[in-house]
C-alpha positions in Angstrom: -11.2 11.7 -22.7 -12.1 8.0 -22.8 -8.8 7.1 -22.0 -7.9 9.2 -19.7 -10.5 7.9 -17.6 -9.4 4.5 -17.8 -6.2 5.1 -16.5 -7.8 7.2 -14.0 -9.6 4.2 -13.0 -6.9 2.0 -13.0 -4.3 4.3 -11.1 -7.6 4.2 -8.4 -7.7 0.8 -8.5 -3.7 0.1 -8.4 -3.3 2.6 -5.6 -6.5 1.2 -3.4 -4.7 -2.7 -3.6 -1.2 -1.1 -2.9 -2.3 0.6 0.0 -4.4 -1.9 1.7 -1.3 -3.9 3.2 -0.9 -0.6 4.7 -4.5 -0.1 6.5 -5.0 2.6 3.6 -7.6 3.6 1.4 -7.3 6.0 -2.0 -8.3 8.5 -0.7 -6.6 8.8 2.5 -3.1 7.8 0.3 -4.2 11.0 -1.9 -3.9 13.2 1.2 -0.9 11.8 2.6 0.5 13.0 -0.8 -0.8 16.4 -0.7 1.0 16.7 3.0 4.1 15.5 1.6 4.0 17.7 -1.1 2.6 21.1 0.8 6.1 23.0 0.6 5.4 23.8 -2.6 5.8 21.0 -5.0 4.5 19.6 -7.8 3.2 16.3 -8.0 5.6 15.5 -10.7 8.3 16.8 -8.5 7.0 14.9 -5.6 7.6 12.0 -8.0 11.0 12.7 -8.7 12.1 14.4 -5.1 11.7 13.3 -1.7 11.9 16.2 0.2 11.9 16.9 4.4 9.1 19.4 5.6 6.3 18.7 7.9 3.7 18.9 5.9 1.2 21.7 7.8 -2.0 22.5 6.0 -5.6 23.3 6.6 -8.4 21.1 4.9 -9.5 24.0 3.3 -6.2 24.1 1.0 -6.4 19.8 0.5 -10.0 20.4 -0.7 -9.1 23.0 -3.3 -5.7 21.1 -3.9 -7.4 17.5 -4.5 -11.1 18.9 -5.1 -12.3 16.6 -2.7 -15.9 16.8 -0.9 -15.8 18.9 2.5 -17.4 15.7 3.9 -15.5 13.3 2.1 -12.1 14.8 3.5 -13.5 15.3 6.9 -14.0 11.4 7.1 -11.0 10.5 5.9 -9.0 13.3 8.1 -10.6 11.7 11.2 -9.6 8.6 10.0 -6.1 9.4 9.5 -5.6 10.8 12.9 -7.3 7.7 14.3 -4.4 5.8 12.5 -2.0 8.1 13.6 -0.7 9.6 10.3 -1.6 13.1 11.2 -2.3 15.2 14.3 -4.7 18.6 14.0 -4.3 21.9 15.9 -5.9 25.4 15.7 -4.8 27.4 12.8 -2.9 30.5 14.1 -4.4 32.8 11.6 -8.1 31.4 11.7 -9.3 29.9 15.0 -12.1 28.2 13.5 -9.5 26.2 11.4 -6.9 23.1 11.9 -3.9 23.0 10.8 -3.0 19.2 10.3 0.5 17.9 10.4 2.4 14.9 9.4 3.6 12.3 12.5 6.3 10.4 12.3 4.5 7.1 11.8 3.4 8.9 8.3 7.0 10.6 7.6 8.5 6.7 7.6 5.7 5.9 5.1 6.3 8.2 2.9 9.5 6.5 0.9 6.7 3.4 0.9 4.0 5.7 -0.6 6.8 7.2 -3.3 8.3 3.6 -4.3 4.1 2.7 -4.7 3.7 6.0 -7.2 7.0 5.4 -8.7 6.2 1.5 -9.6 2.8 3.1 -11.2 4.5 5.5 -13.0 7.2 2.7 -14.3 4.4 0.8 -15.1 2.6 3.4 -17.5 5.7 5.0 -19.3 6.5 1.4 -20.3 7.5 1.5 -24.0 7.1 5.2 -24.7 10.5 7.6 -25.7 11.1 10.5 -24.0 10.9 12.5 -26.6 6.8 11.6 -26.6 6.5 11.7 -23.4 7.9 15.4 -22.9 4.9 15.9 -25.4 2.7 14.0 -23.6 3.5 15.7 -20.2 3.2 19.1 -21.9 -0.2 18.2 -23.7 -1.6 17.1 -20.3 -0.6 19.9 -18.4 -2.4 22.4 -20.8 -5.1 20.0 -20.7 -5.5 20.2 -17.1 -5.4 23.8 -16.7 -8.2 24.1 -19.6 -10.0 21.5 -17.1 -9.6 24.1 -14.1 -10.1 27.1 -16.1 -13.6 25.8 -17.3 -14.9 25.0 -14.6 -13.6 28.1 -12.5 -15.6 29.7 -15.9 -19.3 27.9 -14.3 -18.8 29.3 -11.0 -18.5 32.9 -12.1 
């Protein structure tokens, strides 16, 4: 656990000094992902893939996807459109909803934002066969869904 919260605080710090040259915080890089990534894909697909899509999605499914504060993503929503990375509109299905999309300005950052993630993930793979790290990958997915699963467990 110890070390997996090191590198979590490292990929935090890494990502918050990459981003700054950019007029972008964390948080508001971690949402730009999500967008990118809302047709479907995996983070380590996102990783791997660049793929076209505009990127609609409500805050609601960001919060659950990044498990961010409803306040928190609010801010940094609002600040995002302000920069003129994402527009809003009324969800279709759920007037009191927005649907937020990805501009342009945000669709020629994103080879920027994937070249920043791929450099990290260069960076922490350094030295370390495939072979482990297919184990390593596997270990951390079941890992992460005993996370989920446990705390799902507290809210029943």
């Amino acid at each position: 656990g110890r070390n997996i919260m090191v590198i979590d605080k490292y990929f935090k710090l890494y990502f918050r000094r990459m981003l700054k040259e950019y007029d972008l915080n964390s948080a508001e890089g971690m949402v730009l992902l999500a967008l990118f990534g809302s047709d479907g894909l995996t983070e380590k697909q996102i990783l791997t893939t660049i793929h076209s899509g505009t990127g609609a999605q409500t805050q609601e499914q960001i919060i659950r996807e990044l498990h961010y504060d409803k306040g928190v993503l609010t801010r940094t929503m609002q600040s995002l459109e302000e920069k003129g990375y994402v527009t809003r509109c009324k969800n279709l299905q759920d007037s009191r909803a927005y649907d937020f999309h990805l501009t342009e300005k945000a669709k020629e950052f994103r080879p920027k934002l994937m070249n920043i993630l791929s450099q990290w993930h260069t960076k922490m793979i350094e030295g370390i066969d495939q072979k482990t790290l297919d184990i390593l990958d596997q270990a951390l997915e079941t890992m992460t869904k005993n996370a989920i699963a446990a705390c799902d467990q507290m809210e029943e």
